[in-house]
N, C-alpha and C positions, 0 to 999 in steps of 0.2 A: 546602532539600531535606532532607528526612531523611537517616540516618544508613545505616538499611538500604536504601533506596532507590538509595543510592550503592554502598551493596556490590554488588548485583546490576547495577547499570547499568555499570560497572568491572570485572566478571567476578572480585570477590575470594573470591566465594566457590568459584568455580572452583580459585585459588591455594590454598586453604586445602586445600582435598580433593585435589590433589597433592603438597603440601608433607605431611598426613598419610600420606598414603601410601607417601611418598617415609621418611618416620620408622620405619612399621610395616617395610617391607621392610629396611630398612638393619638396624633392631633385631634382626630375626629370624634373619639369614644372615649378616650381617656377620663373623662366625664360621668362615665355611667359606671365606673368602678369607686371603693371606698378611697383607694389611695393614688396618689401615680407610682408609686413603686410596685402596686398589684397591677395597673393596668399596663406598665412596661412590658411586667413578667406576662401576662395575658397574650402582649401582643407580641412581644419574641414566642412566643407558643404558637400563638396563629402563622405568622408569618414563615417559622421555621417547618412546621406542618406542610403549608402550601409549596415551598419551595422545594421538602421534600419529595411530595407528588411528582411536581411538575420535572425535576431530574431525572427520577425515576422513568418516570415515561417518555421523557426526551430521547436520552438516553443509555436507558435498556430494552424497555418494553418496544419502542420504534424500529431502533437497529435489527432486535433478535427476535421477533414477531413479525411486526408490521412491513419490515422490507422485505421479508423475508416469506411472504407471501400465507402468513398462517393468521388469513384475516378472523375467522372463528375464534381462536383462541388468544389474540389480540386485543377482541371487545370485551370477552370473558375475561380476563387477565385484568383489565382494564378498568373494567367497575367493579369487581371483584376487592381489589385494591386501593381505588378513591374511595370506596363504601366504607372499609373496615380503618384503612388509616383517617377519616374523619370520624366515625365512631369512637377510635383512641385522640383522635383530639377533642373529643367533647367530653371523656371521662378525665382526661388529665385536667380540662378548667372545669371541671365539675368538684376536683381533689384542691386544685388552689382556691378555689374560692368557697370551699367546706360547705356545698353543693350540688354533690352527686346525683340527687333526685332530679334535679333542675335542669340535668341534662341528659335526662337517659332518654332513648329513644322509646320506651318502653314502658312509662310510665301515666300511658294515656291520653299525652297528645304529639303521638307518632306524626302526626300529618306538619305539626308546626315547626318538630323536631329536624326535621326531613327538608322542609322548604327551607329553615332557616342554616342548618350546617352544611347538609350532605350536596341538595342541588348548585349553591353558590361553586362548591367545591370542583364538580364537575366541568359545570362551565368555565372556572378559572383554570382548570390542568388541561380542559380542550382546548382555551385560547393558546397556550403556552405550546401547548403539542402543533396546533395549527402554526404557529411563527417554526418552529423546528422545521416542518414540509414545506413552508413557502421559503427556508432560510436554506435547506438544503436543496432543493428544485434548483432555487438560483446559481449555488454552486457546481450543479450537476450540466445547469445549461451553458455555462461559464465553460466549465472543462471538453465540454462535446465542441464547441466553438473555437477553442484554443487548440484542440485536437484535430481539428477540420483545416484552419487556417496551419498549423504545422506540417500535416501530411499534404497540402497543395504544395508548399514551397518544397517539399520532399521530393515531390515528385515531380516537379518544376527542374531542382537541382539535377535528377534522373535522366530526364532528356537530354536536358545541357550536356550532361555526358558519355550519353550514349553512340555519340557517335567513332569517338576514337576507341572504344573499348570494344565495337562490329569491327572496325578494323582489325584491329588487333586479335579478336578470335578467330576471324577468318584466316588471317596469318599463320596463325600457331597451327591449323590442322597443312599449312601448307608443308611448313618445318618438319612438322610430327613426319610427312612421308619422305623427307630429306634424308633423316636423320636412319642411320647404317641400322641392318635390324641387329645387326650382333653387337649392340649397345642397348639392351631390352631396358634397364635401371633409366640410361636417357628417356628415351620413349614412351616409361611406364610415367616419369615425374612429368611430361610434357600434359602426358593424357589427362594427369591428374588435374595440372593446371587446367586445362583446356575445362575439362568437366566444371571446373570451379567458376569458372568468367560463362559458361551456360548458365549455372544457375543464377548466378547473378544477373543476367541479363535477361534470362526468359521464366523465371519459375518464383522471382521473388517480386513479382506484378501484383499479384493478392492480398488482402490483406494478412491471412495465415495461411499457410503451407503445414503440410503431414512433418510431425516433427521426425519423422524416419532420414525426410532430405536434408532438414538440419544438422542433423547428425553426422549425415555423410559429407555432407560441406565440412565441417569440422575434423570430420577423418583423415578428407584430403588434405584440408591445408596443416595439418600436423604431421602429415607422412612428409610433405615437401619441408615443413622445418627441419624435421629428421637429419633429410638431407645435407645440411650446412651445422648438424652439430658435430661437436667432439666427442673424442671416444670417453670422455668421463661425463659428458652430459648423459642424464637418463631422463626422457621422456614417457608417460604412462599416458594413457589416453582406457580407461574402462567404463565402458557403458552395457550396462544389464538389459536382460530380454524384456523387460516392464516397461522400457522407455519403446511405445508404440499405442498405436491409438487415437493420438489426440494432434490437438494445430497449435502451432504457436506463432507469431509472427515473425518473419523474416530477418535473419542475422540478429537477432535479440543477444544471444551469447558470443557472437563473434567476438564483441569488444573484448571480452573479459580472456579471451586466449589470445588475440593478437596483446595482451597487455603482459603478459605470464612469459611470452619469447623476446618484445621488447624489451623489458625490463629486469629479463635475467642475467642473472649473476654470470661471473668471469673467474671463480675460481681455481686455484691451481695448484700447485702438490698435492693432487691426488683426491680435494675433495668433488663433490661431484656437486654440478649442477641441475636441478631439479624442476621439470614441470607435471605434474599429476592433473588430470581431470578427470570428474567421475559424474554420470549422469545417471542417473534412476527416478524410478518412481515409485512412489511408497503413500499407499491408503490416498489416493486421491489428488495426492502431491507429488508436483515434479520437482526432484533435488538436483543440484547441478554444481558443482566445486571446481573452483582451479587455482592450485597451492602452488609455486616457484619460489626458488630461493632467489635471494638479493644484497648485492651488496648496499649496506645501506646508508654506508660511511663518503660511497662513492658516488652514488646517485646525485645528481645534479637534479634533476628536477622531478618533483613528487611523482612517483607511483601512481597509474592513474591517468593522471592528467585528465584533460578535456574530454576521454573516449568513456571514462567511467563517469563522469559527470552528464554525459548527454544517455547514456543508455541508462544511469539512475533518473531522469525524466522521462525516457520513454514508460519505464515501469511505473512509473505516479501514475502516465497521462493512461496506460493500457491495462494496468493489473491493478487497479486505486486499492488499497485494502483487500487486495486478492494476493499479496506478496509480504515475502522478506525479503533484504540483503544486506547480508553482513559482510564489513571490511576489517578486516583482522592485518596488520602489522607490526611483527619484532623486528629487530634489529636484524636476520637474515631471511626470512622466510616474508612471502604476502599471502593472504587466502583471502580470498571469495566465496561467499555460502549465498545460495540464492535458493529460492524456498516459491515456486508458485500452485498457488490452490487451482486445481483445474474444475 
C-alpha cells in the first residue's frame, strides 16, 4: 500500500492540521498567559473545543440533517450547538485560569463576550463545514463521471454482442417447434431459456426494471439448473409476496446465483449438495441470500472470483451507502447476505 494512501486511510493528515494549529495558536498568545504550561493547557482547550464542533458537524449533523434534506432543523441544530459548546469552552478557561467572571457571558459585557468567543467560533465550524461540501461534491461529481464512463463502455460491450445472441433466439423458437410435443419437460426447459435471452436482450435496456422480472429471470435460470442436477442435490429458491414494487437494476443478483451452481459442491455418500435463495423485503429493505455448500479443500480457485468482484462495484458505484454485503465462508458452506435500502 502506498505511503500516502495510508496517511489518509489513518486520518494523519487530520493529526497534522491540528497539531499545526495547535503550534500557530500557542506561538501567537502564549504571551498573554502567566505560564507556558497555562497557556498550552488554554490552547489544547481551545483547539480541542474547535475541532470538536467542526467533526461534529462534518460528520453527524451534515450526513443526518443537512443531506438529508431537513434544512430547518439543520440550522437550529447548528447554532444551537456551536452556541452552547463555546459557552462550555469559556467557562472551562474561565475554571483554569480561576476566572469565572471574566468569562461569563452574563456579566455585563454580553456584546464583547459574544464577538470575541462565540462569532469567531461560528465562522470557524462554517469554514470547516463548507470544505466538507465542496470535499464531498467533488467526490460525488468524480463517481457520477466514473459511472457515466463505465455504463458507455457497458453498453458499448452490449452491442458488440448482440448480434450472435438475435441469432440465437431466433433459433431457439425455431427448435422449440421441432421439438415432439410429447416431450413437454424438453419444450418447457427450451421456453424457459428462450424467455431468459428475451429478457436479456429486450427488457434489460433501462436503467432499472420492476424487480418482479428479476425475479422471474432468476426463477428460470434455476429451474434449468434443476435440470442437470443430482438426485441428492437440493436446490431452494423462496421468495415472499413483499418482494414487489420497486426497480432495481438489471442482473444485479444474477452473479451471486450463477456463483452458488458454479462453485458447488460434489458430494457423495449420500451428503447432499445445497443451493438456498431467499428474497424478501422487510421495513423498506430488500434482503436477498444465497447459501451452497462447497468443497473447500478442492476448490482451485477462490469463490467468487471476478463475478463477485465486478457486481461488489457496481453496488459502490449504484447503492453508495444505500447497501450492505456480506461474504461469509467455512470450510463447506459460502453465503451471501445483501441488504439494499430502497
Amino acid at each position: 500500500m502506498r505511503k500516502d494512501n495510508l496517511i489518509f486511510r489513518y486520518k494523519l493528515h487530520h493529526l497534522l492540521f491540528w497539531a499545526l494549529l495547535f503550534a500557530a495558536w500557542y506561538f501567537f498568545r502564549y504571551q498573554d498567559y502567566s505560564s507556558r504550561a497555562l497557556a498550552a493547557r488554554i490552547t489544547v482547550l481551545k483547539v480541542a473545543d474547535l475541532a470538536f464542533m467542526v467533526y461534529i458537524t462534518n460528520y453527524l449533523l451534515i450526513p443526518q440533517l443537512l443531506y438529508k434534506k431537513k434544512y430547518v432543523w439543520f440550522a437550529l441544530t447548528f447554532i444551537v450547538f456551536v452556541f452552547s459548546s463555546s459557552v462550555g469552552k469559556m467557562w472551562l478557561e474561565g475554571q483554569m485560569l480561576h476566572r469565572p467572571d471574566l468569562f461569563s457571558l452574563f456579566n455585563g459585557h454580553f456584546k464583547i463576550r459574544f464577538y470575541d468567543n462565540v462569532i469567531p467560533h461560528f465562522l470557524l465550524v462554517s469554514t470547516g463545514a463548507a470544505f466538507k461540501l465542496l470535499l464531498d461534491h467533488a467526490r460525488a461529481q468524480r463517481r457520477l463521471g466514473q459511472m457515466a464512463k463505465e455504463k458507455a463502455e457497458a453498453e458499448l460491450n452490449f452491442l458488440k454482442s448482440q448480434i450472435n445472441p438475435h441469432f440465437l433466439f431466433n433459433s431457439l423458437n425455431s427448435v422449440y417447434f421441432l421439438i415432439d410435443k410429447e416431450n413437454p419437460g424438453a419444450r418447457q426447459a427450451l421456453h424457459k431459456f428462450s424467455d431468459m435471452l428475451r429478457y436479456q436482450l429486450y427488457e434489460c435496456n433501462d436503467d432499472k426494471i420492476p424487480i418482479e422480472k428479476e425475479i422471474s429471470y432468476l426463477q428460470d435460470y434455476v429451474d434449468l439448473q434443476k435440470l442437470r442436477r443430482e438426485a441428492h442435490d437440493e436446490v431452494e429458491f423462496h421468495c415472499t409476496t413483499n418482494v414487489k414494487g420497486f426497480l432495481i437494476e438489471p442482473l444485479l443478483l444474477m452473479p451471486f446465483v450463477e456463483n452458488s451452481f458454479k462453485h458447488l459442491s460434489h458430494f457423495g455418500n449420500g451428503r447432499k449438495n445445497l443451493v438456498k435463495i431467499d428474497a424478501d423485503k422487510v421495513n423498506g429493505e430488500f434482503h436477498f441470500s444465497v447459501t451452497n455448500t462447497i468443497e473447500y479443500n478442492s476448490t482451485k480457485n477462490p469463490v467468487g472470483g471476478i463475478g463477485l468482484k465486478n457486481v461488489k462495484r457496481r453496488l459502490e458505484l449504484l447503492y453508495d451507502k444505500k447497501h450492505e454485503l456480506m461474504v461469509k465462508e467455512s470450510d463447506d458452506v459460502f453465503r451471501v447476505d445483501l441488504k439494499i435500502r430502497l
